[in-house]
N, C-alpha and C positions, 0 to 999 in steps of 0.2 A: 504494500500500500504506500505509494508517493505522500510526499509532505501537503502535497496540495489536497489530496482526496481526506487525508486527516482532517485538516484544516475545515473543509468544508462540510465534515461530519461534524466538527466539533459544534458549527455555526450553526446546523440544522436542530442538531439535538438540544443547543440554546434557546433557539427560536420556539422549538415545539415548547420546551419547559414551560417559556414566557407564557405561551400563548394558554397552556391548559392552565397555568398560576394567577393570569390573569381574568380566566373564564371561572374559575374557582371563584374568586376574588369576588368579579362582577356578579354571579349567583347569589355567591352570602351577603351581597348588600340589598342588591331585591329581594332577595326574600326578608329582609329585616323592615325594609321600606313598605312592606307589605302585610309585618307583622307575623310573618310563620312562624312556626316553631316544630320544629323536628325532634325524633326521639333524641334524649342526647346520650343514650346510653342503649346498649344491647339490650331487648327484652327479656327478661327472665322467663322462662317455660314451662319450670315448676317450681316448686315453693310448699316445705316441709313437706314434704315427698306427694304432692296433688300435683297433677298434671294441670299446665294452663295452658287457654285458646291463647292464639295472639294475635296482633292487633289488625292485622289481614284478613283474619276470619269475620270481621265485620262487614256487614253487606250497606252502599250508603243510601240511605233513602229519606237523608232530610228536607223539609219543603223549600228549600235554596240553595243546594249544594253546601259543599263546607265552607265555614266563614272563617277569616285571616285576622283575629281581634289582635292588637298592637300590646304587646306587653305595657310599654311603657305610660301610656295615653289611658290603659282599661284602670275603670274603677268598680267594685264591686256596690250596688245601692242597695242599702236596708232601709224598707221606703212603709208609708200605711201608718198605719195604728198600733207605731213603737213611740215608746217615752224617750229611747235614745237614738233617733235614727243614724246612720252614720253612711259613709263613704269610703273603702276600702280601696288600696292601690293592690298590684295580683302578689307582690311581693308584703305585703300587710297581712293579707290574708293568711298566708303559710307562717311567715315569722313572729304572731302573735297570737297563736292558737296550737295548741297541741296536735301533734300528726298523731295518726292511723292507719293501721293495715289491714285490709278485709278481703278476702275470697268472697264473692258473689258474683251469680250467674244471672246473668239478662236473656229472657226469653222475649224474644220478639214475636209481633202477632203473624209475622211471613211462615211463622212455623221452624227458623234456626236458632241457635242458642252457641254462646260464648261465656268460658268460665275465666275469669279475671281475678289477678295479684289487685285491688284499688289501694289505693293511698290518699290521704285527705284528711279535711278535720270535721269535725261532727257538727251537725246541724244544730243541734242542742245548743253549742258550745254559742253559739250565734243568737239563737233565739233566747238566751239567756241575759247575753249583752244590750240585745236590741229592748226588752223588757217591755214585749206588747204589752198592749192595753186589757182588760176583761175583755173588750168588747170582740179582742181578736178571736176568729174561731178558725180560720182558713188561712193557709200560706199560700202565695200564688207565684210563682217562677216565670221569671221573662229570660228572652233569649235574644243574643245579637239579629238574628233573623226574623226576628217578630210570633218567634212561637211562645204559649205558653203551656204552662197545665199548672194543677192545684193540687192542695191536699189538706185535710183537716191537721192541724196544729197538733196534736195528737200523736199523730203520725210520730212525727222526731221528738216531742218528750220522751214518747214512751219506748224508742227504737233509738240504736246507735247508727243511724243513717250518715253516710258521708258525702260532706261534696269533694268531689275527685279532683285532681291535679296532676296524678300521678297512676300509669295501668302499666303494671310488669315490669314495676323500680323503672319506667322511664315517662319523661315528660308528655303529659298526652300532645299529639301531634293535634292540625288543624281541624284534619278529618273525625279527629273521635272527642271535641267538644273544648279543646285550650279555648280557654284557661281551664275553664272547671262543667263537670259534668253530673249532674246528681244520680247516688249509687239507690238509685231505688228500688230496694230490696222486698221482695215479695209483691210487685208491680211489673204490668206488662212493660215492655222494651219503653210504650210510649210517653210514659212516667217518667222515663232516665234520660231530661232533659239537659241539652249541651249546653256550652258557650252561655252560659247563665250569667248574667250583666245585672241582675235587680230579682232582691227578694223582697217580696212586701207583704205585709198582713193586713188581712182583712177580715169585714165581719160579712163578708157577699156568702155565703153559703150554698147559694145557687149558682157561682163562679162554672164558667165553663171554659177550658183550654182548647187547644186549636181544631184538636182530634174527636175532643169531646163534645165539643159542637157539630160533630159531622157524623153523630151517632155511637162513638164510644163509649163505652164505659167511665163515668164520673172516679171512680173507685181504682181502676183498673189491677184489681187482687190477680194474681196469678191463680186462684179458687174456683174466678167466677168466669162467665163467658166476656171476651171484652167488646163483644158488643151491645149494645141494650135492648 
């Protein structure tokens, strides 16, 4: 091999580096510009010797595709008929509440099912601080995409319910509900609302969420039929 043919491999193999270091580069700024958020860590598969689905195994069927909330700009609302309502940044959230680990399975009404490592802090922990009113009887859950759904207050006193941040030790990605996704345990898939922006308490009783408006289940028990 001449000096020259060196020479010009050395320039090619430069160039290429450049170009894939800077394609690198330019991805992880749009996606930051955009607000994604990727696993940042391998997912775990099982956990004290249970097998886990992973994060693939999810089929996506929200009513607007997945949404890109911006870490930095998201604030969590605790809104309604609380004595302290408050305003959480995503990084408030995790850093001044107690974490948690939970195995729970999401049955969806398509007929698949996924059994998940969650991570998160309890609902409880929240509705504590928030310090609804009597009057409160209903929690109602909004979403970046304009979905909701509800649940009697009940619910999380009397249950360690989590709001997720975290599926198989890694950050949830875009698609499965970042920042947070409520682990709604013993409720159909459509209870296990994502990208959760505002919890508010209310005394609406007759509150209906997005699904539940179109003939679901108020309740949506994994017991009962989830239609009505």
């Amino acid at each position: 091999m001449t000096s020259k043919t060196i020479t010009n491999t050395i320039i090619i193999v430069y160039f290429v580096a450049l170009t894939v270091g800077v394609g690198y580069f330019i991805k992880s700024e749009y996606n930051k510009a955009l607000g994604r958020r990727f696993l940042d860590v391998v997912e775990v598969r099982q956990y004290e010797g249970q097998n886990l689905s992973s994060v693939n195994d999810f089929r996506e069927n929200s009513i607007k595709g997945p949404q890109f909330v911006d870490r930095q700009s998201y604030r969590l609302k605790i809104s309604g008929l609380a004595q302290n309502p408050q305003q959480f940044s995503y990084d408030d959230v995790i850093s001044k509440h107690e974490s948690f680990k939970k195995i729970v399975t999401l049955n969806c009404v398509e007929g698949w099912s996924v059994t998940i490592l969650w991570e998160g802090i309890k609902l409880k922990d929240i509705i504590n601080e928030a310090r609804p009113s009597p009057d409160a009887k209903v929690v109602i859950f909004h979403a970046a995409d304009g979905y909701t759904t509800s649940f009697p207050i009940e619910y999380f006193v009397d249950n360690d319910i989590l709001l997720a941040y975290k599926m198989n030790d890694a950050v949830l990605p875009p698609e499965r509900g970042f920042p947070f996704q409520l682990v709604a345990e013993s409720k159909w898939g459509y209870k296990w609302i994502k990208w959760v922006t505002e919890i508010e308490f209310s005394d609406n009783q007759n509150y209906q969420g997005y699904w539940e408006k179109r003939g679901y289940s108020d309740t949506g028990d994994l017991n009962e039929p989830f239609l009505k």
